[in-house]
N, C-alpha and C positions, 0 to 999 in steps of 0.2 A: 123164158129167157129173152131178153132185150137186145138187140142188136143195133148198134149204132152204126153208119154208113162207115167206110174209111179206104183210102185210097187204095188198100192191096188186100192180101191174103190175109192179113190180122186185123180183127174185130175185137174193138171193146167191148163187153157182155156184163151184164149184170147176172148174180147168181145169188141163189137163198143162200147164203154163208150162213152161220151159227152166229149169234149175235151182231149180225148185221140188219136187223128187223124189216119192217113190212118192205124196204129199198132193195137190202141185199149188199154185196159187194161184188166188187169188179174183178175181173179176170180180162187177159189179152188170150184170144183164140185164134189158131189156123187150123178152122176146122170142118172137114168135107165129108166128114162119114168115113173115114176109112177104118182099113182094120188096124193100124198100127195105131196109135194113139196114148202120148208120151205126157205126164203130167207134172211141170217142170215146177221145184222147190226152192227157191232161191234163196244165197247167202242171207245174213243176218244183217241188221242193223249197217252202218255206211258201206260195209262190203256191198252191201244187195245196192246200193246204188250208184258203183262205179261199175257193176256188173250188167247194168240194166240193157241200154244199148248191146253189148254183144249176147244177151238171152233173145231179145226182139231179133238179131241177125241170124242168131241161129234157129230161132222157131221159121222165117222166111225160106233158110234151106233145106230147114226136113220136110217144109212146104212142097218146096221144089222136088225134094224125093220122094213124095208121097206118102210123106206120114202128116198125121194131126199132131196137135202140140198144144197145149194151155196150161197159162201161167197166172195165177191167180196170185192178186194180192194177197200177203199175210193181212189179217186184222189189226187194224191200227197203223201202218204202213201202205204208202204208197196213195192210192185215191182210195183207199179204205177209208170210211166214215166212221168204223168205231175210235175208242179212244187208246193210243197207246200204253196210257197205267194203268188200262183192267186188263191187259194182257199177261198170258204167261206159257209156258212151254205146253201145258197141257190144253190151252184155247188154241195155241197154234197148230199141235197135232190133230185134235180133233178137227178144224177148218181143214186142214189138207188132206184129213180122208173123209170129208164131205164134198169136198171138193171132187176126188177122184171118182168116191160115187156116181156123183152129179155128172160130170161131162162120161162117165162112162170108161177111163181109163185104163190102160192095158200096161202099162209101164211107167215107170217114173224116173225122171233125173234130177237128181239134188248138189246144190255148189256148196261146199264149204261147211258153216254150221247148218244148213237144208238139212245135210242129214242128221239132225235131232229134231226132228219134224216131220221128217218125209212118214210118209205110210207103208209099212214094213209088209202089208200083203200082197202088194206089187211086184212083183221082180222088175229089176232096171240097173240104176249105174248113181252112183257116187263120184263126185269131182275132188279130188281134194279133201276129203272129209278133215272137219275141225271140232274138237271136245269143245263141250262148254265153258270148263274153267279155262281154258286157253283164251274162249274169246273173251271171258270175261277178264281178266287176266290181264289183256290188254287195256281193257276199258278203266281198269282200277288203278294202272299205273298213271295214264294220261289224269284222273282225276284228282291222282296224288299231287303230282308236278303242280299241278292247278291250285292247290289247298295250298301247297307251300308255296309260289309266287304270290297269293295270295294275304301272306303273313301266316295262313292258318293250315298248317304241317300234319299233316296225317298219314298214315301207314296205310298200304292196300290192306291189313288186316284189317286194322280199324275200320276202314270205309267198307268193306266185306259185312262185319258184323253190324256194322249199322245198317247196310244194304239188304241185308237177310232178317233184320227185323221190324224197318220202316217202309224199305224203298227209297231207291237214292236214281238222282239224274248222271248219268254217264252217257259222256261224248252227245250229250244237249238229248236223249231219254229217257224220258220219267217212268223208269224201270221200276216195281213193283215189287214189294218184298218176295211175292211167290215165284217173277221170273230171275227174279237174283238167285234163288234157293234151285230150283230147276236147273240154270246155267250149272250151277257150279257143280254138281256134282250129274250130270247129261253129260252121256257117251253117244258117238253116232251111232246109227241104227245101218249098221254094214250088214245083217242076217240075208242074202238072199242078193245083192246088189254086188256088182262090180263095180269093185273099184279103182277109178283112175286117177293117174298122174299126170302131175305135164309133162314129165319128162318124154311121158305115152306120145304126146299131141305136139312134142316140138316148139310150145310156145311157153309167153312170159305168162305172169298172174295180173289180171286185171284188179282184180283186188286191192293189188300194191300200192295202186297207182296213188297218186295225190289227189290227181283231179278225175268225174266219169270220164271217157273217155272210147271210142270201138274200137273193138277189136277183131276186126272180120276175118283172120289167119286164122283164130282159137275159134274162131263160129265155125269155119267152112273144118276146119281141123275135127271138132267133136260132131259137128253134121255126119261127118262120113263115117266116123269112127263107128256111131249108134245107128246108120244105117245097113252099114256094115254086117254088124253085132246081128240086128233084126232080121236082114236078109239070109244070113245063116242059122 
């Protein structure tokens, strides 16, 4: 494992991902050997990058409470070097429990659609969880809007069924017939995970937002929540 220098308690690392070949992909780590050791699954597609900054603030505070914490890119996402249209739900579960393997994990926390991905022989905590036809749901309306400003008018069925049998670009990713088919009918993987709400943690959704944005109230909020959780 490769360690690049960096100002605090999180390390860039390179890690043998599945289809990441002789390089690998990146993960951000804060990590000292401890026993607690949290393997953090992050929201989907533009959610995961209005979310990013506050996963980085809250890995700093479990820091500070003495747990470990790593967050590894999905494949094809983020400074992952593969490509995002050979992905699919089943390349992203298998990487996040290679992953968990690999740094040695004791727990996992997943935001949103994370848990259709997260690795279910962990016990840990869900945020939010969100089905896949929902996210996708989303994606297929915005595409529609888009067809018809366009002059060229299509129903999210239509773009569904073309989706599921070609692969179609939504919200600017060249989604893949298999992760269209995956989405739509993927349930989170709640078996064994608590699950939270914001209403739990007193804060907004980062999610929502328009633009990334931190959010250090929801970091320090679920820092304590899941140290909490562990110390009992």
């Amino acid at each position: 494992m490769t360690v690049v220098t960096a100002p605090d308690a999180i390390r860039p690392v390179r890690w043998p991902c599945p289809g990441g070949g002789d390089q690998g992909d990146w993960a951000l780590a804060a990590d000292r050997g401890r026993p607690h050791r949290i393997l953090i699954v992050p929201p989907l597609f533009d959610e995961m990058n209005r979310c990013r900054h506050m996963l980085v603030d809250l890995m700093r505070r479990l820091d500070a409470a003495g747990i470990d914490s790593l967050l590894p890119d999905l494949p094809g996402c983020g400074e992952s070097l593969q490509d995002f249209a050979d992905q699919s739900l089943g390349a992203w579960r298998g990487a996040m429990a290679s992953a968990a393997r690999h740094f040695a994990a004791t727990h996992a926390l997943s935001l949103r659609g994370g848990a259709l991905v997260v690795p279910t022989v962990l016990p840990g905590w869900t945020l939010e969880p969100s089905a896949g036809h929902a996210i996708l749901r989303t994606m297929l309306r915005a595409a529609s809007m888009a067809a018809r400003a366009a002059g060229q008018p299509q129903t999210t069925a239509q773009l569904l069924e073309a989706g599921r049998e070609r692969g179609l670009e939504l919200a600017g990713y060249p989604c893949s017939a298999a992760l269209i088919a995956g989405l739509h009918g993927a349930e989170p993987a709640n078996e064994g995970h608590v699950v939270l709400a914001l209403s739990d943690l007193g804060q907004p959704a980062p999610w929502l937002r328009s633009e990334p944005a931190p959010a250090p109230a929801l970091a320090e909020a679920l820092a304590r929540k899941l140290a909490d959780r562990l110390a009992a």
